[in-house]
ROTI-804611 format. One record per atom (N, C-alpha, C): residue in one letter; z negated, x negated, y. Coordinates in steps of 0.05 Angstrom, whole numbers, padded with zeros to 5 digits, always signed. Example, Ala and Ser with C-alpha at 12.3 -4.5 7.8 and 13.67 -1.06 7.14 Angstrom:
2
A-00156-00264-00114A-00156-00246-00090A-00156-00264-00066S-00142-00257-00045S-00143-00273-00021S-00157-00258+00001
//
This chain:
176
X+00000-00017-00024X+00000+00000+00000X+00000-00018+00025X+00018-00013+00040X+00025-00029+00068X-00003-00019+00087X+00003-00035+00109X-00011-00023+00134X-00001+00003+00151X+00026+00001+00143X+00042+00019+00157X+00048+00047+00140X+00039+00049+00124X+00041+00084+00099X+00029+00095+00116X+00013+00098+00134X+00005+00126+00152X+00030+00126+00172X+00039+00113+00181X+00074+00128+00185X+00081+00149+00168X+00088+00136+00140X+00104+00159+00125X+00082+00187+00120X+00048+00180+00117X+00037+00201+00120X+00034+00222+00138X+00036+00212+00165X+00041+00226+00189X+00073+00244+00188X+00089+00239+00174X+00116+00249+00165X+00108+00268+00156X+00096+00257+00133X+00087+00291+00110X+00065+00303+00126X+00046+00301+00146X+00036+00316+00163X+00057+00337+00180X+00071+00332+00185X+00091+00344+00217X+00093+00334+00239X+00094+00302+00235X+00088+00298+00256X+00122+00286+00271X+00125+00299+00299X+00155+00291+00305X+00163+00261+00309X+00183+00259+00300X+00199+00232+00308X+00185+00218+00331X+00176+00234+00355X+00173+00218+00376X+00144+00203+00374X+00128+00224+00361X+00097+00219+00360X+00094+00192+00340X+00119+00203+00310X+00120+00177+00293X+00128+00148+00305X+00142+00152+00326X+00155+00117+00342X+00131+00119+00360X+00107+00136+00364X+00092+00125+00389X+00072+00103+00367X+00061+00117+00345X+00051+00115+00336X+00058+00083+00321X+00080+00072+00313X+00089+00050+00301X+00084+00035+00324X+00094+00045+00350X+00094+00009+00366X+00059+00006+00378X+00035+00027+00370X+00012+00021+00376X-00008+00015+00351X+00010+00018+00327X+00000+00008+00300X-00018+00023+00290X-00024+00048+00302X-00036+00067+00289X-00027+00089+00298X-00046+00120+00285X-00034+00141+00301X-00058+00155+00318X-00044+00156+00341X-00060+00163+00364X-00076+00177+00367X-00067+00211+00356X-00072+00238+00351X-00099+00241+00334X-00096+00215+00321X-00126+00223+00293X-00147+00214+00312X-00145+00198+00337X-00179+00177+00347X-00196+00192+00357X-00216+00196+00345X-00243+00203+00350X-00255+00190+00368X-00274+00189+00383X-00301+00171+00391X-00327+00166+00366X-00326+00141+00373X-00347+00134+00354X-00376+00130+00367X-00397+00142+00376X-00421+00132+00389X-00435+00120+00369X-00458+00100+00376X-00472+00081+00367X-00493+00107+00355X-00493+00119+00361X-00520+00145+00354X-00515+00167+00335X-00487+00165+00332X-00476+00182+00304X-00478+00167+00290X-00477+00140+00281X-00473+00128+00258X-00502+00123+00250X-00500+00121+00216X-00527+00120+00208X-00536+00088+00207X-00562+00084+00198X-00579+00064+00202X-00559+00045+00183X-00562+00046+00160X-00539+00034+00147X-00528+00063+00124X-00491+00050+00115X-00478+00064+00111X-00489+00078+00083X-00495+00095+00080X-00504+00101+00046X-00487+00088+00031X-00458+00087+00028X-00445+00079+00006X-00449+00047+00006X-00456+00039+00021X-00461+00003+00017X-00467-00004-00004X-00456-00027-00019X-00459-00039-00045X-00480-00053-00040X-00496-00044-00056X-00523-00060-00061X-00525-00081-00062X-00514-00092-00080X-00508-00127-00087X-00495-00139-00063X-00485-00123-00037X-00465-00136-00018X-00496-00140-00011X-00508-00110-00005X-00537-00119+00015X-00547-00141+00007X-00550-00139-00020X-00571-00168-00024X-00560-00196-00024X-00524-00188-00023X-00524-00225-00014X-00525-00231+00019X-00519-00205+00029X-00530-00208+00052X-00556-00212+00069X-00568-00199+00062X-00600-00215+00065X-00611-00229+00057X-00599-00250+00034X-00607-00277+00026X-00587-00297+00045X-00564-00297+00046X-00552-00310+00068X-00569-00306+00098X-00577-00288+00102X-00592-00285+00125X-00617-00300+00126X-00631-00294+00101X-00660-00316+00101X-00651-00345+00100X-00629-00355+00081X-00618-00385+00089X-00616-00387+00098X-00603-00376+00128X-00592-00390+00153X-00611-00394+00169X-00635-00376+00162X-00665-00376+00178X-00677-00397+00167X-00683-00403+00148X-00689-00422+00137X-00682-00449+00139X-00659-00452+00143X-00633-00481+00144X-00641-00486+00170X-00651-00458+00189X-00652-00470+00223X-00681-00480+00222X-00699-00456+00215X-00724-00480+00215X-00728-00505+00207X-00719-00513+00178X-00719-00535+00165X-00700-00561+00188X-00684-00549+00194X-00666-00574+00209X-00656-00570+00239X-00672-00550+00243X-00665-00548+00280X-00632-00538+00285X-00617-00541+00264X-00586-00528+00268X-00586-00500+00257X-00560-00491+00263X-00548-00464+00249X-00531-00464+00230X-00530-00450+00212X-00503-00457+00187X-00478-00447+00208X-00458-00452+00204X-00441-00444+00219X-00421-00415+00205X-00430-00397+00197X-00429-00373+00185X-00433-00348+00196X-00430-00353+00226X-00431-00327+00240X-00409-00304+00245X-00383-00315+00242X-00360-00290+00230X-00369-00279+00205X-00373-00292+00183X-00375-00277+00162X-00404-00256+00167X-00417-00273+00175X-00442-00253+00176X-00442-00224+00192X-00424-00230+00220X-00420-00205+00228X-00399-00193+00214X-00380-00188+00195X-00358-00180+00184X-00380-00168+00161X-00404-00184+00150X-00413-00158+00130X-00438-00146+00138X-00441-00153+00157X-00463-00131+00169X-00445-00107+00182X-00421-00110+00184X-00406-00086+00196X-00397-00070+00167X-00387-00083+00148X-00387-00064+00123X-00414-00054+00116X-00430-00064+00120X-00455-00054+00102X-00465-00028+00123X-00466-00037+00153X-00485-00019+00171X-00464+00003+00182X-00439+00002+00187X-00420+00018+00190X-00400+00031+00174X-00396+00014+00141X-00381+00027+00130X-00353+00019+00127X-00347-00006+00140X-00324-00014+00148X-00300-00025+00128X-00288-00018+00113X-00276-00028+00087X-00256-00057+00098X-00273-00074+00095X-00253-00098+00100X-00229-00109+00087X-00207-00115+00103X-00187-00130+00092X-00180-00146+00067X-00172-00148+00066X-00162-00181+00047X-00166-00202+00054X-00171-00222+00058X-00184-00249+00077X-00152-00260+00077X-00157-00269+00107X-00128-00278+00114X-00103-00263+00133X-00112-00233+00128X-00107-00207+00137X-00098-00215+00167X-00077-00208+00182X-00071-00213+00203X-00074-00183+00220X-00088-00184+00248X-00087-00168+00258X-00111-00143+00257X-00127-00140+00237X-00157-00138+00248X-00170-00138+00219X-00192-00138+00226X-00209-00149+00199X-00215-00116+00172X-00214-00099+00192X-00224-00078+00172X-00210-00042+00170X-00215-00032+00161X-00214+00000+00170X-00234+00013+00168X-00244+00037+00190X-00264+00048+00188X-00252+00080+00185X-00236+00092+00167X-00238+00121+00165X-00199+00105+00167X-00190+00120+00190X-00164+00117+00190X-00165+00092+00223X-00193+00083+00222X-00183+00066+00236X-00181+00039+00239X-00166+00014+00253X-00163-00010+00244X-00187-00024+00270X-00203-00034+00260X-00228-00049+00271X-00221-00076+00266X-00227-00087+00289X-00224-00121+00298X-00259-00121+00306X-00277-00150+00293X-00300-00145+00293X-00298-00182+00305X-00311-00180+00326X-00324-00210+00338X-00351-00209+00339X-00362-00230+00335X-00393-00238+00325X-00396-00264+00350X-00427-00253+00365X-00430-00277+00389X-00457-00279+00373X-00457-00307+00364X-00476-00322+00355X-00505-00325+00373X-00530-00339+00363X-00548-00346+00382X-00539-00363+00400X-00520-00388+00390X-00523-00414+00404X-00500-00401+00414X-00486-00388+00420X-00464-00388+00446X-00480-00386+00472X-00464-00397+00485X-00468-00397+00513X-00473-00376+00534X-00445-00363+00535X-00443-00330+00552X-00443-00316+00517X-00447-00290+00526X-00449-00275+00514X-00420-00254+00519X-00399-00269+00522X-00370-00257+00518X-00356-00265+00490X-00339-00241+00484X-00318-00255+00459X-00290-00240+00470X-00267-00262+00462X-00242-00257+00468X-00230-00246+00446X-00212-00231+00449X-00196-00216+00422X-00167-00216+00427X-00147-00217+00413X-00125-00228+00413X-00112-00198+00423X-00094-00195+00439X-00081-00163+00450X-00063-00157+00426X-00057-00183+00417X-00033-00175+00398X-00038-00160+00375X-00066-00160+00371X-00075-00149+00346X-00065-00128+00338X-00059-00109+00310X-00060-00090+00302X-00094-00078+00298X-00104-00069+00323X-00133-00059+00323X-00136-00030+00332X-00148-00009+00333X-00150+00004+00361X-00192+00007+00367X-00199-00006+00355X-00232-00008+00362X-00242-00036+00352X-00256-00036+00375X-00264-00068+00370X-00298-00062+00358X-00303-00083+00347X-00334-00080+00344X-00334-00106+00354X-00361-00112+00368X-00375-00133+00375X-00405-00136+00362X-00400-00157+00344X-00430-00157+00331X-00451-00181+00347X-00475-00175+00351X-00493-00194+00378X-00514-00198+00342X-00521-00225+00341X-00542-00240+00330X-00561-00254+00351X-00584-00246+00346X-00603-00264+00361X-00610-00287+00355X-00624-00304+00365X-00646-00321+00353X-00657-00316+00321X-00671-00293+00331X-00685-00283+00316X-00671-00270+00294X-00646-00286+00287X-00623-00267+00276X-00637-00244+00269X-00632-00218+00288X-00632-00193+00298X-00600-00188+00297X-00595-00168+00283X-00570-00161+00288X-00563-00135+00306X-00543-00130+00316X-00533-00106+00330X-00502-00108+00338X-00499-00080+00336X-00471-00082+00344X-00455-00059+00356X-00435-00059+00377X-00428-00049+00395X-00399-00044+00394X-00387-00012+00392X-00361-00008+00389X-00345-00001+00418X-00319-00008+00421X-00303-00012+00451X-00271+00001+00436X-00265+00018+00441X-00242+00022+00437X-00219+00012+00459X-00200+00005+00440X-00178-00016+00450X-00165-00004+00474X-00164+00018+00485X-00154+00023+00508X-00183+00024+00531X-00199+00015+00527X-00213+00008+00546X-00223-00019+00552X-00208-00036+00541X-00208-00064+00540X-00204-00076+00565X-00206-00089+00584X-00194-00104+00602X-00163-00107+00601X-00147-00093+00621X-00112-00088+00636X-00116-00117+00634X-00091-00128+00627X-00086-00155+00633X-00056-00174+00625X-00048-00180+00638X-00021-00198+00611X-00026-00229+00601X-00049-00233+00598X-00063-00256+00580X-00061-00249+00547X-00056-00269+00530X-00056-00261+00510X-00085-00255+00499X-00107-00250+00515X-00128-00245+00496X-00151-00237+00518X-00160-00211+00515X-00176-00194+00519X-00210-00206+00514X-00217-00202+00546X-00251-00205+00544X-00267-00188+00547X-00292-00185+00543X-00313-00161+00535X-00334-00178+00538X-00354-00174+00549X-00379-00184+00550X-00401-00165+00546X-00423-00166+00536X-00445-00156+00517X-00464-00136+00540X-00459-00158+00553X-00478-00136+00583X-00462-00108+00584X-00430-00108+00579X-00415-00091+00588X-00414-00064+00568X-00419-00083+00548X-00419-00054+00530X-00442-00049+00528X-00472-00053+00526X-00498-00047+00537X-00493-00021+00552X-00478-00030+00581X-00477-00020+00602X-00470+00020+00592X-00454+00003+00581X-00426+00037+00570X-00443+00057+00548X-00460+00037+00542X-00476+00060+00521X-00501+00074+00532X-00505+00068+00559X-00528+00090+00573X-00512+00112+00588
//
């Protein structure tokens, strides 16, 4: 199954020629997007694989661990936000290697950036070119505390740079 079969499914829906070419050159279809608030979704996803949880929270105590013991960080903070977004949102991830966003959440394509403790600002850049239409931004603390914050792709920063910024204050901001 391609990325692109909800084309032909949108066909067997009714959906016209024009809606089907809007829909190809924005890589999804428009008509299905919901809003997602941080307050509908549950604490974590019921269907989460158990065994994902638990290699996840043992990777989590290593990296806590690796930092006490040696003052560094493992350098594992994409992966970590990529399965804290399957586990706490539900997010069925890609194939590794996958070009153009990491996951789907329902019928939608999620691009997920992870701002570590040791970064600096608290911005992540995302590529425009992506095939995405919601971004997740996953924030780790210190205290690896996790949380995470959804931005749909048309509210991204206007720009003709190849890559889109978001900063953590900003989506904070958007969720009061």
């Amino acid at each position: 199954m391609s990325d692109w079969d909800f084309l032909h499914d949108m066909h067997n829906d009714g959906y016209s020629p024009e809606q089907i070419a809007d829909a190809a050159s924005c890589g999804y279809n428009p008509w299905e997007w919901q809003p997602i608030h941080e307050k509908e979704l549950p604490t974590v996803c019921p269907k989460a694989d158990p065994e994902l949880v638990m290699i996840f929270e043992s990777l989590v105590e290593n990296a806590m661990f690796y930092h006490t013991l040696t003052g560094r960080y493992l350098q594992i903070w994409g992966e970590l936000g990529e399965l804290y977004a399957e586990i706490k949102y539900g997010i069925k991830r890609h194939k590794p290697h996958t070009r153009g966003s990491d996951g789907k959440l329902g019928n939608d394509f999620v691009e997920i950036k992870t701002i570590s403790p040791e970064k600096a600002g608290e911005l992540v850049q995302v590529k425009r070119a992506g095939n995405f239409n919601k971004l997740l931004v996953v924030k780790i603390t210190t205290d690896f505390e996790f949380e995470g914050r959804f931005i749909e792709r048309k509210n991204l920063s206007k720009g003709g740079g190849t890559h889109a910024r978001v900063s953590w204050p900003r989506l904070m901001a958007a969720d009061k």
